[in-house]
SEKOL-82639 format. One record per atom (N, C-alpha, C, O): residue number from 1; atom name; x, y, z. Coordinates in pm, 1 decimal, m for minus. Each point is the difference from the previous one (the first is absolute). Example, Ala and Ser with C-alpha at 12.3 -4.5 7.8 and 13.67 -1.06 7.14 Angstrom:
BEGIN
site n 1	atom N	xx 1319.0	yy m569.0	zz 780.0
site n 1	atom CA	xx m89.0	yy 119.0	zz 0.0
site n 1	atom C	xx 90.0	yy 120.0	zz 0.0
site n 1	atom O	xx 103.6	yy m1.9	zz 66.5
site n 2	atom N	xx m138.6	yy 106.9	zz m138.5
site n 2	atom CA	xx 82.0	yy 119.0	zz 6.0
site n 2	atom C	xx m77.0	yy 109.0	zz 73.0
site n 2	atom O	xx 50.9	yy 110.8	zz 16.9
END
This chain:
BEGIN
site n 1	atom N	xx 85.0	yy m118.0	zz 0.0
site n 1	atom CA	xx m85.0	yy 118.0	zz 0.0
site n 1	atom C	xx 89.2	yy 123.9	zz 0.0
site n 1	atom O	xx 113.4	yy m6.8	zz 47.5
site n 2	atom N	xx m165.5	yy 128.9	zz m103.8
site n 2	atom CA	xx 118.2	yy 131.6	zz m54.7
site n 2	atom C	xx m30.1	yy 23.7	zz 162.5
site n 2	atom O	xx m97.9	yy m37.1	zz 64.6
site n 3	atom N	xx 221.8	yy 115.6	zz m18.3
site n 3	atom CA	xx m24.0	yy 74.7	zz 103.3
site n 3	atom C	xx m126.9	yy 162.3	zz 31.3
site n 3	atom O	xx m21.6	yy 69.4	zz 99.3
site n 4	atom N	xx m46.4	yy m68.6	zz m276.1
site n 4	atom CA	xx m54.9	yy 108.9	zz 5.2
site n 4	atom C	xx m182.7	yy m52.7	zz m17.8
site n 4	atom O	xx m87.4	yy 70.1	zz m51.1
site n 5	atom N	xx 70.4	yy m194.5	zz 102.8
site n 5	atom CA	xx m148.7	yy m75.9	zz m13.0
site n 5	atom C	xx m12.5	yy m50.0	zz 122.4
site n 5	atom O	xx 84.3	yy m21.7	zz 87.0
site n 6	atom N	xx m237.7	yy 0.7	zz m91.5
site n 6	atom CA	xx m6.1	yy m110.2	zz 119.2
site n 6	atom C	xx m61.9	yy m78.5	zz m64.4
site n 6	atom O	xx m36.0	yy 27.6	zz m114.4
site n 7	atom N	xx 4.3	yy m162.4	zz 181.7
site n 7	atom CA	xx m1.8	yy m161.7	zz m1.4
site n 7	atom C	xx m167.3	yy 12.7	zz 17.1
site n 7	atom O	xx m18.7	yy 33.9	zz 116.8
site n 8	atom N	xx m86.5	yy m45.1	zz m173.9
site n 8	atom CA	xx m105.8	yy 16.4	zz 88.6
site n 8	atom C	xx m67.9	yy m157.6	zz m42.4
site n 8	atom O	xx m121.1	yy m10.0	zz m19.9
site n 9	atom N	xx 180.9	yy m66.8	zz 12.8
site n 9	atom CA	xx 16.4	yy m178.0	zz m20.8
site n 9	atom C	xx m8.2	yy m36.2	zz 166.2
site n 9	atom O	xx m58.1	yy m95.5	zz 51.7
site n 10	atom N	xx 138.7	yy 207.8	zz 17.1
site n 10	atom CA	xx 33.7	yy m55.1	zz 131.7
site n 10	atom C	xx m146.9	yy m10.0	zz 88.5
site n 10	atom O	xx m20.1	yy m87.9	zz 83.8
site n 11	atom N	xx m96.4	yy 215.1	zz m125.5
site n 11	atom CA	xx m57.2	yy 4.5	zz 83.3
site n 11	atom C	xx m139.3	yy m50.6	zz m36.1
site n 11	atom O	xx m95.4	yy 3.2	zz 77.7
site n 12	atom N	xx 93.1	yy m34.9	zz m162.2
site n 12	atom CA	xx m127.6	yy m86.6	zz m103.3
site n 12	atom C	xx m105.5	yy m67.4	zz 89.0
site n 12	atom O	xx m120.1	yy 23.3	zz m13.7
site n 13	atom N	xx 179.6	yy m124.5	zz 123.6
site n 13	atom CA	xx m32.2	yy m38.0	zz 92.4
site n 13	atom C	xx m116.0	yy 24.5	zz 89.7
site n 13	atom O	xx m85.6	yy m78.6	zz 40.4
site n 14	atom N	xx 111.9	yy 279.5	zz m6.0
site n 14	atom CA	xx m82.6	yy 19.4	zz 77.4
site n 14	atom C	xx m106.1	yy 81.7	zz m58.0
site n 14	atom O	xx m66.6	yy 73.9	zz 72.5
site n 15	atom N	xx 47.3	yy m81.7	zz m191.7
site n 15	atom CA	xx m130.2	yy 40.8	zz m42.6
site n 15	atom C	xx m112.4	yy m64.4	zz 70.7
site n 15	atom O	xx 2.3	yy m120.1	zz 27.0
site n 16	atom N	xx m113.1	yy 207.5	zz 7.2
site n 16	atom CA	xx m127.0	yy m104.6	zz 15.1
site n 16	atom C	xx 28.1	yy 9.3	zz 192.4
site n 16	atom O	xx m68.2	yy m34.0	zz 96.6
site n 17	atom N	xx 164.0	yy 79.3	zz m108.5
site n 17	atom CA	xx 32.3	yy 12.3	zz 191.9
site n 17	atom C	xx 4.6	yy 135.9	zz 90.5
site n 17	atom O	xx 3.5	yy 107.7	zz m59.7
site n 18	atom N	xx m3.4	yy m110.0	zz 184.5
site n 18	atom CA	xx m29.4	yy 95.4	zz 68.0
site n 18	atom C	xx 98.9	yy 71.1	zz 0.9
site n 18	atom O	xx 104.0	yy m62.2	zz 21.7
site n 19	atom N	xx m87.4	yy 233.6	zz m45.6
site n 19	atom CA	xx 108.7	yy 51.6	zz 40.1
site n 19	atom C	xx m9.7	yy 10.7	zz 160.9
site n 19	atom O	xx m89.9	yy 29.1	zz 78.9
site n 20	atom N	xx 288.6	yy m83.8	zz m63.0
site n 20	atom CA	xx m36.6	yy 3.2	zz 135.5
site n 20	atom C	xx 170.8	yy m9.5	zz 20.6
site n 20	atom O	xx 67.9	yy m71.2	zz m74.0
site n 21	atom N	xx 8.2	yy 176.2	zz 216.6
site n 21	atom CA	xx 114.4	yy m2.1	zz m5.0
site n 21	atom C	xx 78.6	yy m84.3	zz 14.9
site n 21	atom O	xx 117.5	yy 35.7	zz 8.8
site n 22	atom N	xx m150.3	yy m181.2	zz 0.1
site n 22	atom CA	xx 71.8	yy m124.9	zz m0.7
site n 22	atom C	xx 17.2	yy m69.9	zz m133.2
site n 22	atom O	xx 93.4	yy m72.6	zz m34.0
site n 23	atom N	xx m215.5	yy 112.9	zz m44.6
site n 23	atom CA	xx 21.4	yy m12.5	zz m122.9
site n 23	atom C	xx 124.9	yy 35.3	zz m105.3
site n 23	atom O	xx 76.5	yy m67.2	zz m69.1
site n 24	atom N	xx m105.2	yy 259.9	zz 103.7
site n 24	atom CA	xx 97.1	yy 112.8	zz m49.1
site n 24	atom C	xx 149.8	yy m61.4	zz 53.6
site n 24	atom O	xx 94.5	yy 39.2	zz m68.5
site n 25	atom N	xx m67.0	yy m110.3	zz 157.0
site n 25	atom CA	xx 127.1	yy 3.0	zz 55.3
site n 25	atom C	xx 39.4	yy m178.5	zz m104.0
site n 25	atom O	xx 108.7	yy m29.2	zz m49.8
site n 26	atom N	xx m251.1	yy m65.9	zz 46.9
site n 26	atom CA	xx 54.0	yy m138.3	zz m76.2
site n 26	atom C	xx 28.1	yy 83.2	zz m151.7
site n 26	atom O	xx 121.0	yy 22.2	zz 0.5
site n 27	atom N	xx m155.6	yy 9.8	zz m75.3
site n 27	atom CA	xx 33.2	yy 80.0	zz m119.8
site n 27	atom C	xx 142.5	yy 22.4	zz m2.7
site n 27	atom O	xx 98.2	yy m64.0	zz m37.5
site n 28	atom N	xx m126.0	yy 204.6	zz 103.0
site n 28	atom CA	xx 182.9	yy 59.6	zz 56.7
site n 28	atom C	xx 125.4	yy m99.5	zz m16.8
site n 28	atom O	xx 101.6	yy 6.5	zz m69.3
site n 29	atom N	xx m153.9	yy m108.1	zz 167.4
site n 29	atom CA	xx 117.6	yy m69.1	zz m24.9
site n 29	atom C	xx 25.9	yy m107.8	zz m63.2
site n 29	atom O	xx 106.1	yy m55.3	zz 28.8
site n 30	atom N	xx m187.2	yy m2.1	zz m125.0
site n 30	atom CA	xx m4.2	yy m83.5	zz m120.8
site n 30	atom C	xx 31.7	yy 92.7	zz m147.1
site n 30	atom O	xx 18.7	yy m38.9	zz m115.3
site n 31	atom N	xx m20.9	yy 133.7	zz 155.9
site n 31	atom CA	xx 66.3	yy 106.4	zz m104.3
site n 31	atom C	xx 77.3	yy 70.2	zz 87.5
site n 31	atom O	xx m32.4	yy 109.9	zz 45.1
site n 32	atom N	xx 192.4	yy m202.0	zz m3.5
site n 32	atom CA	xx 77.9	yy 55.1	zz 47.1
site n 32	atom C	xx 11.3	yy 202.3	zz 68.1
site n 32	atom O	xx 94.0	yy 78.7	zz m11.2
site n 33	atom N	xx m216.7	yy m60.9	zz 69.3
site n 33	atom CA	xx 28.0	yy 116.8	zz 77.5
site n 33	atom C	xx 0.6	yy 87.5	zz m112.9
site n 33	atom O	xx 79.9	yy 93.7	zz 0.1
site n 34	atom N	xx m161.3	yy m111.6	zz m101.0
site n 34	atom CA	xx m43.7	yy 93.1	zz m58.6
site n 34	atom C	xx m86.9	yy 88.0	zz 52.6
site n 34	atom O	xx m60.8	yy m40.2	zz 99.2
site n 35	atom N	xx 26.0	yy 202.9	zz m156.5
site n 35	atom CA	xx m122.0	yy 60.6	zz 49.1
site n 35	atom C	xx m97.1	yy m62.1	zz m35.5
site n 35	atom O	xx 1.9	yy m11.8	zz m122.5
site n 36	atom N	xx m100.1	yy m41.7	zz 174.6
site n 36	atom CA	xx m179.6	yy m16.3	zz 4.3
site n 36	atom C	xx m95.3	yy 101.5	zz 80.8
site n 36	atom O	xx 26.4	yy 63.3	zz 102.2
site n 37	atom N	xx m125.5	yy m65.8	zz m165.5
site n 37	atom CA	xx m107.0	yy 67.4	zz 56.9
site n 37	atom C	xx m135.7	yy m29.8	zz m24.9
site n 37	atom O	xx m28.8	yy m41.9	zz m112.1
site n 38	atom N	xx m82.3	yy 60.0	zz 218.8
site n 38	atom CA	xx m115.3	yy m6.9	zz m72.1
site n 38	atom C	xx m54.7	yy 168.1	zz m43.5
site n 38	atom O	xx 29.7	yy 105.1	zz 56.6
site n 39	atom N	xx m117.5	yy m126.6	zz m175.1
site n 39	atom CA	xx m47.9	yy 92.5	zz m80.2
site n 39	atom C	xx m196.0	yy m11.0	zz m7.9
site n 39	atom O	xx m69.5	yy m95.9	zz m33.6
site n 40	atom N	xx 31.0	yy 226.0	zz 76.5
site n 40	atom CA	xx m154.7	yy 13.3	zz 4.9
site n 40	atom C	xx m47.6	yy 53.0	zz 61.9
site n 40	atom O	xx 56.7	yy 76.0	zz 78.4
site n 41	atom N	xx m243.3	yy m99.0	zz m88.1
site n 41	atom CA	xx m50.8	yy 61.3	zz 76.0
site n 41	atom C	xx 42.2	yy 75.0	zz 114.8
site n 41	atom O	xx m1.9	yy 116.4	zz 40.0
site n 42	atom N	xx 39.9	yy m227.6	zz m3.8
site n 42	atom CA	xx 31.2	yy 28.1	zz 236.9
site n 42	atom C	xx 147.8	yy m17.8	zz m31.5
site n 42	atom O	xx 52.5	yy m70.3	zz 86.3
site n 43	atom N	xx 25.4	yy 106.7	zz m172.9
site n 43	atom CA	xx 112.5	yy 2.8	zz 63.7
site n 43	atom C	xx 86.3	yy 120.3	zz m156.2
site n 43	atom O	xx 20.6	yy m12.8	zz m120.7
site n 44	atom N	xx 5.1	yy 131.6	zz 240.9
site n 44	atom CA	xx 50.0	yy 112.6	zz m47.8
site n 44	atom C	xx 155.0	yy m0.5	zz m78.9
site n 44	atom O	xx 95.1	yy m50.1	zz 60.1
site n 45	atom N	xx m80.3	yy 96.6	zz m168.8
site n 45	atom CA	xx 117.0	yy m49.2	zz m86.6
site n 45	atom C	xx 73.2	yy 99.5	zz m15.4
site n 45	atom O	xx m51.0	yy 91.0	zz 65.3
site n 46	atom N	xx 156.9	yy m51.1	zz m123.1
site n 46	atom CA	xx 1.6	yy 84.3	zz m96.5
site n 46	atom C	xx 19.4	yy m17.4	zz m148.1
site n 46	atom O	xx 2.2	yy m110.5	zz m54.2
site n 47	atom N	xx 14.7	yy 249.1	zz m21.4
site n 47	atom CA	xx 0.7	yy m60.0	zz m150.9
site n 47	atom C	xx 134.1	yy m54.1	zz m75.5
site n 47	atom O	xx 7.1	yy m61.0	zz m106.7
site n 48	atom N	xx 131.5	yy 115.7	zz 224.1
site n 48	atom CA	xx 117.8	yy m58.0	zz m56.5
site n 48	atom C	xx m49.3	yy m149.5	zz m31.7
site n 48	atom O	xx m75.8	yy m85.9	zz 45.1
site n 49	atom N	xx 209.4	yy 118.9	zz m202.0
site n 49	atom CA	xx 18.5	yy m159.6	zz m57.3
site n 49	atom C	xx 99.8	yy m30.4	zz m0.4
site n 49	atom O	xx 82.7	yy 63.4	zz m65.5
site n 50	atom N	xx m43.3	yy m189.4	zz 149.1
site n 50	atom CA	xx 84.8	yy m80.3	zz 6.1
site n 50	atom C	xx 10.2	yy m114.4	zz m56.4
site n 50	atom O	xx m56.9	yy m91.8	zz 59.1
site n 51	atom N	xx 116.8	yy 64.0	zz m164.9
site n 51	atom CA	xx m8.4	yy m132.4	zz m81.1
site n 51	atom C	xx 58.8	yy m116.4	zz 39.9
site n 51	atom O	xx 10.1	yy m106.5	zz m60.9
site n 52	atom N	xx 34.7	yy 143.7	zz 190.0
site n 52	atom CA	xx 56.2	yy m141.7	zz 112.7
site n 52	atom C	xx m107.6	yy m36.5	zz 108.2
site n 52	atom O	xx 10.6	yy m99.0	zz 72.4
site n 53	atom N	xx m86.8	yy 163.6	zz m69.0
site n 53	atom CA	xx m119.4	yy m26.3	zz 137.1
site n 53	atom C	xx m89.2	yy m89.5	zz m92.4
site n 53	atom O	xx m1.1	yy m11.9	zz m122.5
site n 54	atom N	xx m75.8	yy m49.0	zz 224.2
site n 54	atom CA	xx m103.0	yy m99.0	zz m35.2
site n 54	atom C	xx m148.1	yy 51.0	zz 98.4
site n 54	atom O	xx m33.7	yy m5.3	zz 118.3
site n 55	atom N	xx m28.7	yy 58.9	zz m256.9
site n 55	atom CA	xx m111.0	yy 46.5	zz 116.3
site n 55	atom C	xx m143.8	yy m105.0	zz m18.9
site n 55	atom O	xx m34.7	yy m47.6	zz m108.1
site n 56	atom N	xx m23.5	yy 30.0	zz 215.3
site n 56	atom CA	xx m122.6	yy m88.9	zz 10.1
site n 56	atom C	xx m99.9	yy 90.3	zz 31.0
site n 56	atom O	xx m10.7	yy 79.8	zz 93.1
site n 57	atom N	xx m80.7	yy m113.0	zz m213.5
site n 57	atom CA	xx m115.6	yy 70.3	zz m22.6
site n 57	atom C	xx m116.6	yy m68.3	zz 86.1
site n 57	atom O	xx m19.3	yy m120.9	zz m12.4
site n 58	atom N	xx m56.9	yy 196.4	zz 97.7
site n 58	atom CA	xx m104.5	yy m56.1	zz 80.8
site n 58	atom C	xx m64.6	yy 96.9	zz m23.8
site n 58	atom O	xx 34.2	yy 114.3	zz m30.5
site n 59	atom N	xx m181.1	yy m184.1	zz 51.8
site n 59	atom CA	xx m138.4	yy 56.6	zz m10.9
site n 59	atom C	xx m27.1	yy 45.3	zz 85.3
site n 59	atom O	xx 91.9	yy 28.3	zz 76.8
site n 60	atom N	xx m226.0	yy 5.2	zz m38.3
site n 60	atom CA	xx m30.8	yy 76.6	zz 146.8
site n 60	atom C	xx m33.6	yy m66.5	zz 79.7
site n 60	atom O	xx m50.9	yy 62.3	zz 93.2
site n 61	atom N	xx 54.1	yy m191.0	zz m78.3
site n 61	atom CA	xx 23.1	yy m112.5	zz 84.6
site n 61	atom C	xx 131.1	yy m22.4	zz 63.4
site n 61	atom O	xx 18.2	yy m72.1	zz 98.1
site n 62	atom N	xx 73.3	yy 140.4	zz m162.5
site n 62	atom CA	xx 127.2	yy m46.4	zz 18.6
site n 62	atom C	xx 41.0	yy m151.6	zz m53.8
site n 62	atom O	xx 56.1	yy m78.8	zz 76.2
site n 63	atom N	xx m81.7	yy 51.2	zz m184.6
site n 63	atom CA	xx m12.5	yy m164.5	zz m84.4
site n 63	atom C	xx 138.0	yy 55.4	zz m88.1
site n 63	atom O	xx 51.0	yy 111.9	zz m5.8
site n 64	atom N	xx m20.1	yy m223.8	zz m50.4
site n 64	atom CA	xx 126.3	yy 133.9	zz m42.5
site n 64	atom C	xx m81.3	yy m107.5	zz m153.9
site n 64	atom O	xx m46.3	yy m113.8	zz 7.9
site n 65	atom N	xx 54.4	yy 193.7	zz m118.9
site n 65	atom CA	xx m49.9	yy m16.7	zz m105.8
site n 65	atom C	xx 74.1	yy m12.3	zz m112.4
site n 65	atom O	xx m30.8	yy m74.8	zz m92.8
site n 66	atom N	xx 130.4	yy 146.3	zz 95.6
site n 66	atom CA	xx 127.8	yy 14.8	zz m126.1
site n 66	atom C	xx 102.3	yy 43.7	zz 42.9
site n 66	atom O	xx m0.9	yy 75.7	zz 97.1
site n 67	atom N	xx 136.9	yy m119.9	zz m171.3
site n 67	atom CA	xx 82.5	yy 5.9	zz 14.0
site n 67	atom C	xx 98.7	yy 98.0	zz m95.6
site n 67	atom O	xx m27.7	yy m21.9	zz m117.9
site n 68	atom N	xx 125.7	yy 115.0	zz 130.6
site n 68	atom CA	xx 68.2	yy 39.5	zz m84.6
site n 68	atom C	xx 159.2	yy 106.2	zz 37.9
site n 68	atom O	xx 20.9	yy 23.2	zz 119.1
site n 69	atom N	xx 34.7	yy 8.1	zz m177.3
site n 69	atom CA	xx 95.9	yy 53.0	zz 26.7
site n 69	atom C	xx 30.8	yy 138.3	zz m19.2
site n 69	atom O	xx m36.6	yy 52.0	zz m105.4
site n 70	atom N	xx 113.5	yy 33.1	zz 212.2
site n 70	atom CA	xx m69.4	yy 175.0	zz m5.9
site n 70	atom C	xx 46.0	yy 55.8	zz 103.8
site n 70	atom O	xx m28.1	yy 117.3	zz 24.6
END
């Protein structure tokens, strides 16, 4: 993988699942301590883009729904 992407293969997994900070931290470190974050409704972002972060898209459930890199 370029040092200027992220992997979002790694987090495929937790689609369909609760955001939740035990989650955010199994991510993290299956993508070696990369930045992650969740992204949505209930959870405040900003608009920087980082093409090494892996952000998890959740609904207003906090479900995380999609995945992508940003």
């Amino acid at each position: 993988m370029p040092d200027n992407t992220c992997d979002i293969s790694i987090a495929q997994y937790a689609i369909g699942m609760l955001a939740t900070e035990e989650l955010l931290a199994e991510v993290r470190q299956k993508a070696n301590g990369a930045q992650v974050r969740f992204t949505g409704p209930r959870f405040p972002s900003t608009w920087d883009r980082r093409p090494t972060r892996i952000n998890l898209q959740t609904d207003a459930d906090k479900i995380i729904r999609s995945i992508n890199c940003g």
